[in-house]
KOLKEFI-35208 format. One record per residue (C-alpha): residue number from 0; residue in one letter; chain; x, y, z. Coordinates in Angstrom, 1 decimal, decimal comma. Layout:
SITE:k:r:c:east:north:up
SITE:NUM:a:A:X:Y:Z
...
// end
This chain:
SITE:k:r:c:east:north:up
SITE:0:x:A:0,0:0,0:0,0
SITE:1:x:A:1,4:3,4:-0,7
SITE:2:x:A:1,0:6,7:1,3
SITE:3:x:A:-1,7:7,8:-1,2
SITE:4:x:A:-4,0:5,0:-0,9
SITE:5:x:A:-5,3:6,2:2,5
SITE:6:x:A:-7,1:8,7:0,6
SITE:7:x:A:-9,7:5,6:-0,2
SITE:8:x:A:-10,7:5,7:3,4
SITE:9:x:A:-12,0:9,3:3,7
SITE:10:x:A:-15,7:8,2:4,0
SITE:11:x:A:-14,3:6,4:7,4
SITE:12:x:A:-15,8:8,8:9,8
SITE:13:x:A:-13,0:10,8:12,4
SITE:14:x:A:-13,1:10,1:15,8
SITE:15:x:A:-15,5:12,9:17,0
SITE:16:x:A:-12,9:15,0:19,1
SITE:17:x:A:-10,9:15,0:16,2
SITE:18:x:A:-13,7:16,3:13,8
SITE:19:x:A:-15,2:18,4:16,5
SITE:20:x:A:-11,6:20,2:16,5
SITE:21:x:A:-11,3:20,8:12,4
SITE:22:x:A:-14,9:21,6:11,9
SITE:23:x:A:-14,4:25,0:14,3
SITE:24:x:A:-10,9:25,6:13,0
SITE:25:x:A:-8,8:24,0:15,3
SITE:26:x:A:-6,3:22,6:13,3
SITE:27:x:A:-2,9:22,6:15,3
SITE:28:x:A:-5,4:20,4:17,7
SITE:29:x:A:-6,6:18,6:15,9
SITE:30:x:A:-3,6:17,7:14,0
SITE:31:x:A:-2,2:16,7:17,9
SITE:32:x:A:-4,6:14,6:18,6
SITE:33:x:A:-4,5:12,7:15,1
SITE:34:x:A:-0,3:12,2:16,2
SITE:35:x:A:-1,3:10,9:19,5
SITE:36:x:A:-3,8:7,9:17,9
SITE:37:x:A:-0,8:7,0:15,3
SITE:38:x:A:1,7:7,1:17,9
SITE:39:x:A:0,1:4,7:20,2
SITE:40:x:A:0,0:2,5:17,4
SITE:41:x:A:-3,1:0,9:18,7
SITE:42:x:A:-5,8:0,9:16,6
SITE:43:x:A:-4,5:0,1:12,9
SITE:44:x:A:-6,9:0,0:10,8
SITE:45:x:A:-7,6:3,7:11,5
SITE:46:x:A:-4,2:4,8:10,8
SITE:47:x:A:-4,8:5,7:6,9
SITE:48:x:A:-7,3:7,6:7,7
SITE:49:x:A:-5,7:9,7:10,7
SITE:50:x:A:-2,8:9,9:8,3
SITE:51:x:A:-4,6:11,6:5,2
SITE:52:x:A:-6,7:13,9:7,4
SITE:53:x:A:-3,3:15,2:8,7
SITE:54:x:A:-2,0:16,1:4,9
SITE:55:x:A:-5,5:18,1:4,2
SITE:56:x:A:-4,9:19,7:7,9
SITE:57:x:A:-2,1:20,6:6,7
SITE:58:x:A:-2,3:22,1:3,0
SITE:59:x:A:-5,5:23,3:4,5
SITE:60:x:A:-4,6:27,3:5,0
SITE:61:x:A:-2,9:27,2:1,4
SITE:62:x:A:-6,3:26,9:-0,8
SITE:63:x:A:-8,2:28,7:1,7
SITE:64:x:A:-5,7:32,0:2,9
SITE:65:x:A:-7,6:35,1:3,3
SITE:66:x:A:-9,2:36,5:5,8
SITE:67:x:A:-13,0:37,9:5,6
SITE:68:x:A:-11,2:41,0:6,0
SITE:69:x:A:-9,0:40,8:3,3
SITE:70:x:A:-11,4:38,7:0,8
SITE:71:x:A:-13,9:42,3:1,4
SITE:72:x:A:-11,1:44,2:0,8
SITE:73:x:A:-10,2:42,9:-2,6
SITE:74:x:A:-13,5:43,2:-3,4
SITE:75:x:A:-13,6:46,6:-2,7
SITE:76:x:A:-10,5:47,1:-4,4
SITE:77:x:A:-12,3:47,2:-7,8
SITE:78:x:A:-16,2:47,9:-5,9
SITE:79:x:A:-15,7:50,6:-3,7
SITE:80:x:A:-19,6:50,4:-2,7
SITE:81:x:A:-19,2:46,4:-2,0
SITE:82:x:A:-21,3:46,0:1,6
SITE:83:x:A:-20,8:43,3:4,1
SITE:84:x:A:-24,0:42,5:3,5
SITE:85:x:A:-23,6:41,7:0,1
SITE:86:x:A:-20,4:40,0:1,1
SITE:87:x:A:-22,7:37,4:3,6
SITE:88:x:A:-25,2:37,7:0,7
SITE:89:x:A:-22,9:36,0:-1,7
SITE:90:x:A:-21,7:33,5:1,3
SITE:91:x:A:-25,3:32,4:1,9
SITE:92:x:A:-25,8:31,6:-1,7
SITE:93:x:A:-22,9:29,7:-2,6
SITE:94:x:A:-20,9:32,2:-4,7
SITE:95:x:A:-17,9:31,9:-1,9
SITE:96:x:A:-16,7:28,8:-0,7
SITE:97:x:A:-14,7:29,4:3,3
SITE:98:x:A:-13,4:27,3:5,5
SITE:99:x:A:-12,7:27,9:9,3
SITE:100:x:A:-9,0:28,1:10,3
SITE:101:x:A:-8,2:29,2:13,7
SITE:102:x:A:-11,2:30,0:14,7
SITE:103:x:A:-12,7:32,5:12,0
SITE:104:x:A:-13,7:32,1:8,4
SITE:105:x:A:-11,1:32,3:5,8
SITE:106:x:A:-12,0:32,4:1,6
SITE:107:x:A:-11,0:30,6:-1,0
SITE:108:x:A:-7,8:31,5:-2,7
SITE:109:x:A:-9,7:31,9:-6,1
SITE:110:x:A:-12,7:33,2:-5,1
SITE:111:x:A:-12,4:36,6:-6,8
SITE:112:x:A:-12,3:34,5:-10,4
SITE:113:x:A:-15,7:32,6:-9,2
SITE:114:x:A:-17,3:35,9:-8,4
SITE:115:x:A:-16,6:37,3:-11,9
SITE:116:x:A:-18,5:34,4:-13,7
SITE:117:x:A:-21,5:35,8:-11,8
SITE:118:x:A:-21,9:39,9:-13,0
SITE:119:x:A:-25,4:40,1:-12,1
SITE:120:x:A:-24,8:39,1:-8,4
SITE:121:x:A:-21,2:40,6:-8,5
SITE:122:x:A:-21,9:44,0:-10,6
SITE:123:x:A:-19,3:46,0:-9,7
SITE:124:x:A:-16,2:43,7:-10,6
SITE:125:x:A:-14,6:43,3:-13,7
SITE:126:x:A:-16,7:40,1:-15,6
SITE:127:x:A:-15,1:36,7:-16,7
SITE:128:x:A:-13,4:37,2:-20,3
SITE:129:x:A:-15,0:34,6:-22,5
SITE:130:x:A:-14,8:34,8:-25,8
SITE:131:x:A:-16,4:31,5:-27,8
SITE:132:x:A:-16,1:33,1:-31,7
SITE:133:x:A:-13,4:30,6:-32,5
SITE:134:x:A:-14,5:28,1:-30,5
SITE:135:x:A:-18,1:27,7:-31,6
SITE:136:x:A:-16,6:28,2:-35,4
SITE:137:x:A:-15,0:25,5:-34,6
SITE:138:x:A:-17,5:23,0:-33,3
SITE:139:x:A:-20,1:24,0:-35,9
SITE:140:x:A:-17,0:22,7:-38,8
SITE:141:x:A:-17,0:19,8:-36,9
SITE:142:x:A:-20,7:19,1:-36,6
SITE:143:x:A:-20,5:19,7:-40,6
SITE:144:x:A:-18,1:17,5:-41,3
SITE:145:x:A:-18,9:14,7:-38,8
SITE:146:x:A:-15,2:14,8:-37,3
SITE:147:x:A:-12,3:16,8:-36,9
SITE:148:x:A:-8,8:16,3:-36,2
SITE:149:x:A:-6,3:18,5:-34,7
SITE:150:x:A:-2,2:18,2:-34,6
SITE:151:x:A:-0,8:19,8:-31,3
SITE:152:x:A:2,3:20,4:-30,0
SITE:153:x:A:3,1:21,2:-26,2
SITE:154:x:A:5,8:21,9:-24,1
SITE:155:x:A:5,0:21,2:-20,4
SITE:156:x:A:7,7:21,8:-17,0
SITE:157:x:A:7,7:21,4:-13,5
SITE:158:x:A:9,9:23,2:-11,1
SITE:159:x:A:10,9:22,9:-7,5
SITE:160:x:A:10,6:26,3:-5,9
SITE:161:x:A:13,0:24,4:-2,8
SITE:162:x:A:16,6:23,5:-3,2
SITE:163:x:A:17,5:19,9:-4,8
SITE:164:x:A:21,3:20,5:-4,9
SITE:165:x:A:22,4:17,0:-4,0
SITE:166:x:A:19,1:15,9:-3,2
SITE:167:x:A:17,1:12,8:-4,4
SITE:168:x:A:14,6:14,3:-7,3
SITE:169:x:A:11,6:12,1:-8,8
SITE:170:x:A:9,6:14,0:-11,4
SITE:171:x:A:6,3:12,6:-13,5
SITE:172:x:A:4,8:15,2:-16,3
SITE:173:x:A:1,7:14,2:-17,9
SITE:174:x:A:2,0:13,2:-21,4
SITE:175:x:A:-0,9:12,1:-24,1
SITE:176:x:A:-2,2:8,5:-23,4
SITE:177:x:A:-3,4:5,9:-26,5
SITE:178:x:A:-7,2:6,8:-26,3
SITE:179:x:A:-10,0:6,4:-29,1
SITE:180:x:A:-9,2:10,3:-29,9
SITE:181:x:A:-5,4:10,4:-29,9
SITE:182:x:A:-2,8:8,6:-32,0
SITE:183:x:A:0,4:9,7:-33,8
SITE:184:x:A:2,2:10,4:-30,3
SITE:185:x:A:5,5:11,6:-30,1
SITE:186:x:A:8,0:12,6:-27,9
SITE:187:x:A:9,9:15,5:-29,6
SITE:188:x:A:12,3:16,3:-26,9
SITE:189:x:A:12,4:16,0:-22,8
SITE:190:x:A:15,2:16,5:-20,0
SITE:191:x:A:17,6:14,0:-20,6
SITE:192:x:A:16,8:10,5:-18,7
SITE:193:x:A:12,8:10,7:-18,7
SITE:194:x:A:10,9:7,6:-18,8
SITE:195:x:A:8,1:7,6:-21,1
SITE:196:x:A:5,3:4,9:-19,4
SITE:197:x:A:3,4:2,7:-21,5
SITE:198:x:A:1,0:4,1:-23,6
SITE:199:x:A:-2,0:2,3:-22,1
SITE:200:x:A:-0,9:3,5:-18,5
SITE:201:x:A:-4,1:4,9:-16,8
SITE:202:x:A:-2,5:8,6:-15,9
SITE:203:x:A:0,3:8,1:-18,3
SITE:204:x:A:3,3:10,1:-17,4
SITE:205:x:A:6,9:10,7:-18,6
SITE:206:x:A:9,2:10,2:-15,5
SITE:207:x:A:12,9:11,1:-13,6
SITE:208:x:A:14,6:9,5:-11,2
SITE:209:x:A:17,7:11,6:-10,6
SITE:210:x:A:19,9:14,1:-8,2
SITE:211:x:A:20,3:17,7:-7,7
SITE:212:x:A:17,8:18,6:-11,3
SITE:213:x:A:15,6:21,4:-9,7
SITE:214:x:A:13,6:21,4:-13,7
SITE:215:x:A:12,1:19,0:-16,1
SITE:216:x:A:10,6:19,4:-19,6
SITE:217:x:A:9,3:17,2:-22,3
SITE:218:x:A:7,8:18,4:-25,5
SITE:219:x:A:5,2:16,0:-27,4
SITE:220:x:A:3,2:15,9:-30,6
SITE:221:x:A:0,0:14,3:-31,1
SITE:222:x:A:-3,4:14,1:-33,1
SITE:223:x:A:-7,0:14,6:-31,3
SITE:224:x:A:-9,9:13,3:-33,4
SITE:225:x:A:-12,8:14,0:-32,2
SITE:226:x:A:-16,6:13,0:-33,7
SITE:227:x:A:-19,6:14,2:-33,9
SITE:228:x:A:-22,2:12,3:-32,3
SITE:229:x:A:-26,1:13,1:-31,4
SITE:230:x:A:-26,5:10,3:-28,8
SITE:231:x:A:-30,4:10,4:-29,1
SITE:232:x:A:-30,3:9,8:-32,9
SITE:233:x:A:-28,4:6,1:-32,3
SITE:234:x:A:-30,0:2,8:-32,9
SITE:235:x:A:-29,2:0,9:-29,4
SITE:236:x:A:-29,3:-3,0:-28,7
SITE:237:x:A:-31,7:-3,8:-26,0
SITE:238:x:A:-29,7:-5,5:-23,4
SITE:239:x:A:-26,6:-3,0:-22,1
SITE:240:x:A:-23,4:-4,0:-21,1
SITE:241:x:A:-22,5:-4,1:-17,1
SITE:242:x:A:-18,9:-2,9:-16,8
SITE:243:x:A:-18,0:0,7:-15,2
SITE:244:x:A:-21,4:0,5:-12,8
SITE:245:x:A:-19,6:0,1:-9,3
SITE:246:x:A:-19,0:2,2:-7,0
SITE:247:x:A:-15,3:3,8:-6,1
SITE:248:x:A:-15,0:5,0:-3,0
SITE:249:x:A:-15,0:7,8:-1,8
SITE:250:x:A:-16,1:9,8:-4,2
SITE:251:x:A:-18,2:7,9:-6,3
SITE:252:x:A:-20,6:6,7:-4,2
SITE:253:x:A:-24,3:5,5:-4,2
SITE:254:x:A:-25,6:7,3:-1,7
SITE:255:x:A:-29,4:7,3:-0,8
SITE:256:x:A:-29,8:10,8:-2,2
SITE:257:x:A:-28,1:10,1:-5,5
SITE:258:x:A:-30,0:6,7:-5,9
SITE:259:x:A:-33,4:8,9:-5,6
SITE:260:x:A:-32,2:11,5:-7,7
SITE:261:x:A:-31,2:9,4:-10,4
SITE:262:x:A:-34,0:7,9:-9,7
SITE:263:x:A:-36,6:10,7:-10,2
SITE:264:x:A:-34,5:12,3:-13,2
SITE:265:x:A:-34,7:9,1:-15,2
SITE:266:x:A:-38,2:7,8:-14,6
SITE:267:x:A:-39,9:6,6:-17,2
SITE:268:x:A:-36,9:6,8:-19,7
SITE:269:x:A:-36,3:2,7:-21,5
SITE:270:x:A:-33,8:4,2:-23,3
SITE:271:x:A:-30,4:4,4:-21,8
SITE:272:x:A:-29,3:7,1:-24,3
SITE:273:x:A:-32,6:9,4:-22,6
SITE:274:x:A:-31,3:8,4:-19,3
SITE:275:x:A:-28,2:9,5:-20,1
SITE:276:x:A:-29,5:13,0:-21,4
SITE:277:x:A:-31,7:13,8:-18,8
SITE:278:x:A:-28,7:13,5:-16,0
SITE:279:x:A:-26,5:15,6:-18,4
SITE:280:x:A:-29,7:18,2:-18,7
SITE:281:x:A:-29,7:18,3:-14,9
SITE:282:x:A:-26,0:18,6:-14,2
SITE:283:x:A:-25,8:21,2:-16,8
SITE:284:x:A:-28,6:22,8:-15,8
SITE:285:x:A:-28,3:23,1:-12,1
SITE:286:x:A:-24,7:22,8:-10,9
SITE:287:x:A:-23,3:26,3:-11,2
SITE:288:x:A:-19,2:26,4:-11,6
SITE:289:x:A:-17,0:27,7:-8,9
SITE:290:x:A:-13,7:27,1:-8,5
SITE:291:x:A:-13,0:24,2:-5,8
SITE:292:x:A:-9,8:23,7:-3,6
SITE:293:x:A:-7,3:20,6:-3,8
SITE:294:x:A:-9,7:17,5:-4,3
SITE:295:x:A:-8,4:16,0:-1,6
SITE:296:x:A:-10,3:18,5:0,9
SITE:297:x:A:-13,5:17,2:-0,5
SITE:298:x:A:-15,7:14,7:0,7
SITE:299:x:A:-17,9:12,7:-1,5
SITE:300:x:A:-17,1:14,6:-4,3
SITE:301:x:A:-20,4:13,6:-6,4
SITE:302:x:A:-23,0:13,6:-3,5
SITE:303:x:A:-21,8:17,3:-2,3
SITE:304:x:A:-22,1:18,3:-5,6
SITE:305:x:A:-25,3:17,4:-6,2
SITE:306:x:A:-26,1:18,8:-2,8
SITE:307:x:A:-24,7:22,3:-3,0
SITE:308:x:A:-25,1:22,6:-6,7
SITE:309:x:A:-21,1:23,9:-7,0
SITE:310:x:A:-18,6:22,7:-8,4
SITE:311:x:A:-15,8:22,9:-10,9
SITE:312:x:A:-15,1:20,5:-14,5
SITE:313:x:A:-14,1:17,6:-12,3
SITE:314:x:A:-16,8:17,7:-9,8
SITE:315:x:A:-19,2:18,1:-12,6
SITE:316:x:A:-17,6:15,0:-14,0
SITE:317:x:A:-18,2:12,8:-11,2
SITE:318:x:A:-21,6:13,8:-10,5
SITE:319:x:A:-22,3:12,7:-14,0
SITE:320:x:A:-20,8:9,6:-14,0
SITE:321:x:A:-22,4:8,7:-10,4
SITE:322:x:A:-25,6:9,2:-11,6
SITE:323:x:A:-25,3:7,0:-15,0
SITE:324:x:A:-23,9:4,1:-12,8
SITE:325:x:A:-26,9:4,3:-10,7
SITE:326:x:A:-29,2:4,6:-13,6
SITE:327:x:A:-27,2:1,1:-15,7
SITE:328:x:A:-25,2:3,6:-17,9
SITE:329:x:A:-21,6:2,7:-17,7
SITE:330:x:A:-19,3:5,8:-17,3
SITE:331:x:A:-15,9:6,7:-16,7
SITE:332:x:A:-13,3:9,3:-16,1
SITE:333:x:A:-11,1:11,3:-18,9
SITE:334:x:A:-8,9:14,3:-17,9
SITE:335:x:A:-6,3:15,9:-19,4
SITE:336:x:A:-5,8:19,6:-20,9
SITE:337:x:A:-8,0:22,0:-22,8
SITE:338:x:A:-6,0:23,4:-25,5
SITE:339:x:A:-6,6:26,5:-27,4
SITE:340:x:A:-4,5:28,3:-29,8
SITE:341:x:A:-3,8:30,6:-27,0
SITE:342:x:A:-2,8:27,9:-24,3
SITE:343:x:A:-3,6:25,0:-22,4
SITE:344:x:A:-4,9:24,0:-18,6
SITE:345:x:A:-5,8:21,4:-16,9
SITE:346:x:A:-9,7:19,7:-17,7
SITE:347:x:A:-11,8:16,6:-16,8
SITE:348:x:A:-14,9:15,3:-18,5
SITE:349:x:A:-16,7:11,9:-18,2
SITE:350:x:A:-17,2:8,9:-20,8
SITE:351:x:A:-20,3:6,9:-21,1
SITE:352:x:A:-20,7:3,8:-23,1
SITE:353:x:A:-24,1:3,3:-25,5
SITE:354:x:A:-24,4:-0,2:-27,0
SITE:355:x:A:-23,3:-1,0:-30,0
SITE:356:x:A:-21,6:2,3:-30,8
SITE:357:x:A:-19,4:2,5:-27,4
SITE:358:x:A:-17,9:5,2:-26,2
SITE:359:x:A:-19,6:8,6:-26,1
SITE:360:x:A:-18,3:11,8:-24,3
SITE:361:x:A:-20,1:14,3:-21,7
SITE:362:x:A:-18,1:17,5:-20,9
SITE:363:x:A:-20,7:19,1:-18,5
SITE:364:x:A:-18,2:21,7:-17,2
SITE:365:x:A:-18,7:22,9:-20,8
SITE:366:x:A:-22,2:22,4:-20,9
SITE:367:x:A:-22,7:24,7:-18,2
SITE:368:x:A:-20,9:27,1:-19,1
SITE:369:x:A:-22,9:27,6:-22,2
SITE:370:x:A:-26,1:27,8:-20,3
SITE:371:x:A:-25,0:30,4:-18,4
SITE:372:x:A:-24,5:32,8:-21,9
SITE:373:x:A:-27,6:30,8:-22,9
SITE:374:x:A:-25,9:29,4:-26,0
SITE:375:x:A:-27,8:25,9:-25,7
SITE:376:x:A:-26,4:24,9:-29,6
SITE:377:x:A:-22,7:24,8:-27,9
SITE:378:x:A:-24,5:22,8:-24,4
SITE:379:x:A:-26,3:20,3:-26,8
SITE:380:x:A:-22,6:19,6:-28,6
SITE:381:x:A:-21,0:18,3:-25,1
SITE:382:x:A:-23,5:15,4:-24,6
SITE:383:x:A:-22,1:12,4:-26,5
SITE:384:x:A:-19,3:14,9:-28,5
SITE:385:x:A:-16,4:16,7:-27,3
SITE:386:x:A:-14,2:18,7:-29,4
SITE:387:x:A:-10,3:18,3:-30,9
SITE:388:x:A:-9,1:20,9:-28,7
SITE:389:x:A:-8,2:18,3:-25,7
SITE:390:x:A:-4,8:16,3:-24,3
SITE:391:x:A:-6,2:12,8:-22,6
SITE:392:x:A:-3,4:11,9:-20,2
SITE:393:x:A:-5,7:10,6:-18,1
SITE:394:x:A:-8,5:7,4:-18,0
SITE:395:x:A:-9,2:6,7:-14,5
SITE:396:x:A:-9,7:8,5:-11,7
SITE:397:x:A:-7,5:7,9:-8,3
SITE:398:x:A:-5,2:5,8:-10,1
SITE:399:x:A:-1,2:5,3:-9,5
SITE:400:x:A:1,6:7,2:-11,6
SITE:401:x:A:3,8:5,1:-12,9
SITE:402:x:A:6,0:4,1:-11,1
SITE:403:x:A:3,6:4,7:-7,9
SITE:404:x:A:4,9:8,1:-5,9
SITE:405:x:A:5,9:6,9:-2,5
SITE:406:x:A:5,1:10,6:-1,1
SITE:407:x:A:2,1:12,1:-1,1
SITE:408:x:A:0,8:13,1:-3,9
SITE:409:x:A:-0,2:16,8:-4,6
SITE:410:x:A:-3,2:15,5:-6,2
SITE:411:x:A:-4,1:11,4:-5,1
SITE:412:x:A:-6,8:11,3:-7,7
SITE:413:x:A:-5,8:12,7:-11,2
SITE:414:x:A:-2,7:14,0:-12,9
SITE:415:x:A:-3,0:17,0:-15,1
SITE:416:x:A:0,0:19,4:-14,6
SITE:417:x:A:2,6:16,8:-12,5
SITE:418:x:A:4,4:15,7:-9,3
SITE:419:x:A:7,6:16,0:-7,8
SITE:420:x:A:9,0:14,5:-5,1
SITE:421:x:A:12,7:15,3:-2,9
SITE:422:x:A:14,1:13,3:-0,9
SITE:423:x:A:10,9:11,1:-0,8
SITE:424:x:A:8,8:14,0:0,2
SITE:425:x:A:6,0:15,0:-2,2
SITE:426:x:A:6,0:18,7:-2,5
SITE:427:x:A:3,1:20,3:-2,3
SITE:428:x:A:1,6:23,4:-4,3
SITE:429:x:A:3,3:25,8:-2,8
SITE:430:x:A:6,8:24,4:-3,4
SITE:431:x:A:6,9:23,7:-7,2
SITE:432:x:A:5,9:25,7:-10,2
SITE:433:x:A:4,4:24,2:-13,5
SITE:434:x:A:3,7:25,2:-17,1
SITE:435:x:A:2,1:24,5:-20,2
SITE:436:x:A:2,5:25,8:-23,8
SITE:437:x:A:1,2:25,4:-27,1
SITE:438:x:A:3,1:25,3:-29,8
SITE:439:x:A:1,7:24,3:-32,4
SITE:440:x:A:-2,5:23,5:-32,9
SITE:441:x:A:-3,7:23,2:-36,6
SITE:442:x:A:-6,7:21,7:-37,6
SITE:443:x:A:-6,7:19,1:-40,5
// end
């Protein structure tokens, strides 16, 4: 078992004292009295879970680091007429996620970008940027043509922001995996000594294993097809197939609430192509983006989502693939980047498999965000297709690198921008710096 498995025991409830003590912000306490359980050694089978509550204790302050004072102040900043009242306004409905740390409410470290999305609650800041000109010129080409394919180059790096002179140094940078969209991968140059995993690996990876290199780079080529699909329009078999319908703990889980919301979205729908499109209708339609801390501070990722109605591409992802696993819909995980001619980040959407075509694609992230600028041509193009603007590194979620990182991970359940680790210690986000850039994207 490696350090990063105990992450699969976070639906183990705490010990009360010890959840008492990090639901009111006491942290340094709480993290004492999770040291005093693992150094007494006697109760085992609790230790994973002791030990990855103490990591999210611990990068805890990092995603959540302003004060209410100082997230009202930046606020003001740019709204000089900004109230507290509207400030516990936007609190009460969602639009800024806070934690407790010591005792008083601290704000998400991005919580100014989630406010943007939002101009008619948050008038007086500067909106989101979004321009989709190129973007839905793109997708209506594709829906003429029935495919498209792109060619992309990237350049990706990781950097430790700590000294490495004479130190162990393990790096792993996300590179494209052999998917039904991607072929025609190549490596086109790297830091010397990287390991290239295979091409099947489920968060494939190229990898270091060196001294003292504080840098690593690798530069890849690659072709994205991507086809155009109208799910609905497909003749299906009657009898589905019953692979990717378990649960994965502790994120995917079948809760009672899912199992009745799946089951009053999808009553009365035989077909599971309608089932399928009636979850995507609701995820798209209800779950309203904002931008989420480290996954690993999140607790049943799918089930809070569908019970706050926030979330970001990821969370949207495994709401949607909860749901058509309850319903009989096979689904799965596929992450990656976004790439447009004017970068790249990190992205996750969801598969889900229709009988006897296969494999169909629901980026709800997407989805949402065109209901929000009520474009609902571009939200009807992410249920069953997806676009040749991606990089899929990644085909399961909370699977290991490869090799497996014997630190802890900065992210245990998907691999989008890398990992580094010194002297066996995983750094953490804080401590390492990372980068992506296109080079080249040219559509065939």
């Amino acid at each position: 078992m490696t350090k990063n498995e105990a992450f699969l025991h976070l639906g183990d409830a705490l010990p009360a004292d010890i959840a008492r003590r990090r639901d009111m912000g006491d942290l340094e306490g709480a993290v004492r009295l999770i040291d005093q359980r693992l150094s007494g050694g006697k109760q085992p089978l609790l230790a994973p879970r002791l030990e990855a509550e103490r990591v999210r204790l611990e990068r805890l302050g990092h995603d959540y680091p302003f004060t209410r004072a100082e997230a009202v102040g930046q606020i003001r900043a740019e709204w000089p007429e900004f109230t507290e009242e509207q400030f516990d306004a936007l609190v009460d409905g969602g639009r800024i996620d806070w934690r407790m740390l010591g005792g008083e409410m601290h704000i998400h470290e991005r919580f100014l970008e989630s406010l943007r999305i939002y101009p008619r609650e948050a008038p007086g800041l500067r909106p989101e940027q979004a321009d989709h000109t190129e973007r839905d010129a793109m997708l209506a080409r594709m829906e003429r043509e029935g495919s498209l394919t792109a060619r992309i180059t990237l350049r990706a790096s990781i950097r430790a922001l700590v000294p490495v002179e004479g130190r162990a140094v393990q790096a792993w940078l996300p590179i494209p995996a052999a998917c039904p969209q991607q072929s025609g991968i190549q490596i086109l140059d790297a830091t010397p000594g990287g390991v290239p995993a295979p091409e099947d690996a489920p968060q494939r990876t190229i990898w270091w294993d060196t001294r003292g290199v504080p840098e690593f780079t690798v530069t890849y080529r690659y072709l994205h097809r991507a086809e155009y699909v109208n799910p609905l329009a497909l003749p299906l078999e009657p009898v589905q197939p019953a692979f990717d319908l378990e649960e994965q703990p502790p994120h995917i889980l079948f809760t009672p609430y899912l199992r009745a919301l799946a089951e009053r979205l999808t009553a009365g729908l035989t077909s599971p192509a309608a089932r399928a499109k009636a979850i995507y209708d609701y995820v798209t339609g209800q779950v309203d983006y904002r931008y989420q801390p480290a996954y690993l501070q999140l607790d049943c990722i799918a089930d809070q989502c569908a019970k706050t109605l926030r979330g970001d591409c990821g969370v949207f992802a495994l709401l949607f693939i909860t749901l058509c696993r309850i319903a009989g819909i096979p689904a799965r995980w596929q992450s990656g980047l976004s790439v447009r001619p004017d970068g790249a980040g990190p992205h996750d959407w969801a598969m889900f498999y229709l009988a006897p075509h296969g494999w169909l694609w629901a980026d709800c992230s997407f989805g949402s965000s065109a209901r929000r600028s009520g474009e609902d041509a571009r939200r009807a193009h992410y249920f069953g297709s997806l676009d040749p603007w991606r990089m899929v590194a990644n085909s399961a979620f909370q699977a290991p690198l490869t090799p497996p990182m014997t630190g802890w991970r900065q992210d245990p359940y998907d691999n989008q921008v890398g990992e580094l680790m010194v002297d066996g210690r995983g750094l953490d986000s804080t401590q390492r710096d990372w980068s992506q850039e296109v080079l080249e994207l040219e559509l065939l």
